[in-house]
C-alpha positions as a Python dict, from the first residue, in 0.01 Angstrom:
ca = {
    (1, 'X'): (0, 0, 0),
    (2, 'X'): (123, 342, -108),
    (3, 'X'): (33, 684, 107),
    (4, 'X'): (96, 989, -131),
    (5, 'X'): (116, 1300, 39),
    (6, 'X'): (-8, 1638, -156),
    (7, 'X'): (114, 1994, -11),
    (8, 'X'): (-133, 2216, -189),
    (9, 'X'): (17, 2535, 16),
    (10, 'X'): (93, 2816, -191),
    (11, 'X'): (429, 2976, -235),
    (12, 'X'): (344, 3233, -30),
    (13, 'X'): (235, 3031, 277),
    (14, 'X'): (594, 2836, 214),
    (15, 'X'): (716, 3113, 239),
    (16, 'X'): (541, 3235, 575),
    (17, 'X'): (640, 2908, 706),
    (18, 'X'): (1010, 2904, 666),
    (19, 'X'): (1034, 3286, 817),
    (20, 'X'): (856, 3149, 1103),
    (21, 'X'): (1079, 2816, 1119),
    (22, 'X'): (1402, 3094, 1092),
    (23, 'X'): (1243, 3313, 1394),
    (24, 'X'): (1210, 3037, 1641),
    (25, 'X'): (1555, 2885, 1551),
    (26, 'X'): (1677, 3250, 1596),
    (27, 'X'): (1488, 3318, 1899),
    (28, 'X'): (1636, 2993, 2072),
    (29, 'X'): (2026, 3057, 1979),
    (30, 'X'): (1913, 3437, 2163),
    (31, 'X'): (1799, 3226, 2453),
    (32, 'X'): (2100, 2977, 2437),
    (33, 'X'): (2340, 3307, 2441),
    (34, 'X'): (2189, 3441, 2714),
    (35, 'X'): (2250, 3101, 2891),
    (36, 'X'): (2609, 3127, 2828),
    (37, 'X'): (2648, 3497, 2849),
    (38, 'X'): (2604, 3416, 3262),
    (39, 'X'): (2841, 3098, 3245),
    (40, 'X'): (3199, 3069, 3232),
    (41, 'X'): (3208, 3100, 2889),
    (42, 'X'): (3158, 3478, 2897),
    (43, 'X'): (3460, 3496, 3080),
    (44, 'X'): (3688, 3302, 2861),
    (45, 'X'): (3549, 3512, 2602),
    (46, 'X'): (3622, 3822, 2775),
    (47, 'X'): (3944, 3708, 2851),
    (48, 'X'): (4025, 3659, 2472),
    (49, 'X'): (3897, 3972, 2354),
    (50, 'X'): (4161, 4105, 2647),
    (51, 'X'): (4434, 3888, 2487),
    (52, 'X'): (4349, 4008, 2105),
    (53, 'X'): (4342, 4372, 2207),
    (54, 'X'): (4703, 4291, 2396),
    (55, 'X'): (4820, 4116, 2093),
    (56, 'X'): (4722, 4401, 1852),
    (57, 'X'): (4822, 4669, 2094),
    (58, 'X'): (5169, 4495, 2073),
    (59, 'X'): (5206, 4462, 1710),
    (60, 'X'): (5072, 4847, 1666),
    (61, 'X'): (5408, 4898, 1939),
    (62, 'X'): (5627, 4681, 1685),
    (63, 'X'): (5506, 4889, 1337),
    (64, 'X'): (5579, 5199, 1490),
    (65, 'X'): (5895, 5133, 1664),
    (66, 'X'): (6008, 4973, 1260),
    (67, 'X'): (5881, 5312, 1099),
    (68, 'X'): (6040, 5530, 1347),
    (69, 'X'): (6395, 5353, 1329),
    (70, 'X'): (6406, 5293, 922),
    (71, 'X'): (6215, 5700, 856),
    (72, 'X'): (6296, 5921, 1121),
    (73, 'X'): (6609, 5823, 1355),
    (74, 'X'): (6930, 5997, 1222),
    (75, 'X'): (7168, 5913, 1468),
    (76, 'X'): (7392, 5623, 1375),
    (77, 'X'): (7445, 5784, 985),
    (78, 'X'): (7761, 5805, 822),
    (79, 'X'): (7888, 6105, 746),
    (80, 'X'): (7821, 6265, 420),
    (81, 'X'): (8085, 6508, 372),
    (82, 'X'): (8334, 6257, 198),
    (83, 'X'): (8042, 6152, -70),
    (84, 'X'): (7947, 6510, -113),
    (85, 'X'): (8348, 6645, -142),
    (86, 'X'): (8367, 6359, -374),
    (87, 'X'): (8534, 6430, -742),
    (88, 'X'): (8580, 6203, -971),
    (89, 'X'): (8893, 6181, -1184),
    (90, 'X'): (8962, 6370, -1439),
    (91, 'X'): (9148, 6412, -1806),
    (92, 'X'): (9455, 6605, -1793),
    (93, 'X'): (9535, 6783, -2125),
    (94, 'X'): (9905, 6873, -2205),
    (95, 'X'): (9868, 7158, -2442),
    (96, 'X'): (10138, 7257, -2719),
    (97, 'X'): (10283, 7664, -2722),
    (98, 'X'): (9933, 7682, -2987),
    (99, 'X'): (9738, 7576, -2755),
    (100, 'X'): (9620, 7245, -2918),
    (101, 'X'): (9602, 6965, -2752),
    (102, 'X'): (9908, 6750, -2793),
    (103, 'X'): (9810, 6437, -2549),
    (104, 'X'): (9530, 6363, -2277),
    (105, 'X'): (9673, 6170, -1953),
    (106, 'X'): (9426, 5982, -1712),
    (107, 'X'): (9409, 5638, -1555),
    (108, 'X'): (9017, 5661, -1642),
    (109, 'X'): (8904, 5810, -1890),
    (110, 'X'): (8563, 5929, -1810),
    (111, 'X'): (8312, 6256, -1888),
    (112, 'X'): (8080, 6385, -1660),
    (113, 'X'): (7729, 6481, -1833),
    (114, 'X'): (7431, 6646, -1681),
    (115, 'X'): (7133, 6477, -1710),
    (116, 'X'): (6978, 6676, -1960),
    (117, 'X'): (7263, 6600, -2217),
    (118, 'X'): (7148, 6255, -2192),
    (119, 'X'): (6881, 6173, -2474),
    (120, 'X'): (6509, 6122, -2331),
    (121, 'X'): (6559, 5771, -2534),
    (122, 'X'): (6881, 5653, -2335),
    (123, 'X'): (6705, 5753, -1976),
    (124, 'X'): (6375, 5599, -2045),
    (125, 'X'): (6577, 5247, -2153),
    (126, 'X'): (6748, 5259, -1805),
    (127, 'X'): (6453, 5328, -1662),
    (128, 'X'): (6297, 5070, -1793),
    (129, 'X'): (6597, 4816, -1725),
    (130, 'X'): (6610, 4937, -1337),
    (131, 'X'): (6275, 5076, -1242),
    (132, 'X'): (5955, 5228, -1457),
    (133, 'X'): (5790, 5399, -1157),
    (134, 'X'): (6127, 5598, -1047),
    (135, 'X'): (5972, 5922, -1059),
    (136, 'X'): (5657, 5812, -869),
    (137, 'X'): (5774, 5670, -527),
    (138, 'X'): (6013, 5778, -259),
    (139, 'X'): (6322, 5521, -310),
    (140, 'X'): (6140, 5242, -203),
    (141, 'X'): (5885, 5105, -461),
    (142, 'X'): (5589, 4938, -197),
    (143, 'X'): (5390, 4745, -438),
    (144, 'X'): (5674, 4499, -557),
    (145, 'X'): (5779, 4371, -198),
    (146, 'X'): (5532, 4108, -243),
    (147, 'X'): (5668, 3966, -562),
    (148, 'X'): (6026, 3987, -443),
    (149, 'X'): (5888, 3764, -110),
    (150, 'X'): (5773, 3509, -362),
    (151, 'X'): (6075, 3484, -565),
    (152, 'X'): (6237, 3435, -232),
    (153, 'X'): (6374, 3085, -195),
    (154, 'X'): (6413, 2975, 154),
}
């Protein structure tokens, strides 16, 4: 023998009927809470929220002490004077009685150049080779930490 069951309720009574179903489960987790709220377990709960706010408090301490020693403490820099004195070493030119150059002496051979003699095409290639948002951050370019981390191999 075979009982067949027929729900003719409408969608909108289903619909009554779950909200109801949803209030009373609500309404009991309220009552649990309360329960608990008076037990022990409101105290171990307090006591964790005591141990996160430590915790954070403490890393806060750690970020700031980091920014403060790498941005604004000064006191254990080198001296600049020496890089700022600094020349590099020049051509010497031994000159004729015309003077016309008869012979250059130097153990490097190099020319300094300002950077606007240098063509916009020659800075934007090293640019390109070293760092393409040079102009737009402070020294330290932020957003590519992360990928240097994961090409880290430990």
């Amino acid at each position: 023998m075979r009982v067949t069951l027929h729900y003719t309720r409408s969608r909108g009574e289903m619909v009554s009927f779950l909200l109801t179903v949803f209030r009373r489960i609500r309404a009991g987790a309220q009552a649990a809470a309360r329960g608990i709220s008076s037990s022990r377990y409101a105290k171990l709960r307090r006591r964790s929220a005591v141990g996160l706010l430590i915790c954070t408090l403490i890393l806060v301490a750690v970020v700031a002490v980091g920014f403060y020693h790498i941005y604004l403490d000064r006191t254990n820099l080198p001296d600049l004077e020496a890089f700022v004195r600094c020349e590099f070493p020049g051509i010497g030119h031994v000159y004729d009685v015309n003077d016309q150059p008869l012979m250059e002496m130097a153990t490097e051979y190099r020319l300094v150049s300002k950077y606007e003699d240098i063509p916009p095409v020659v800075r934007d290639a090293i640019l390109a080779a070293e760092d393409k948002n040079f102009f737009s951050h402070s020294g330290v370019d932020y957003s590519r930490i992360p990928h240097v981390l994961g090409r880290l191999r430990m």
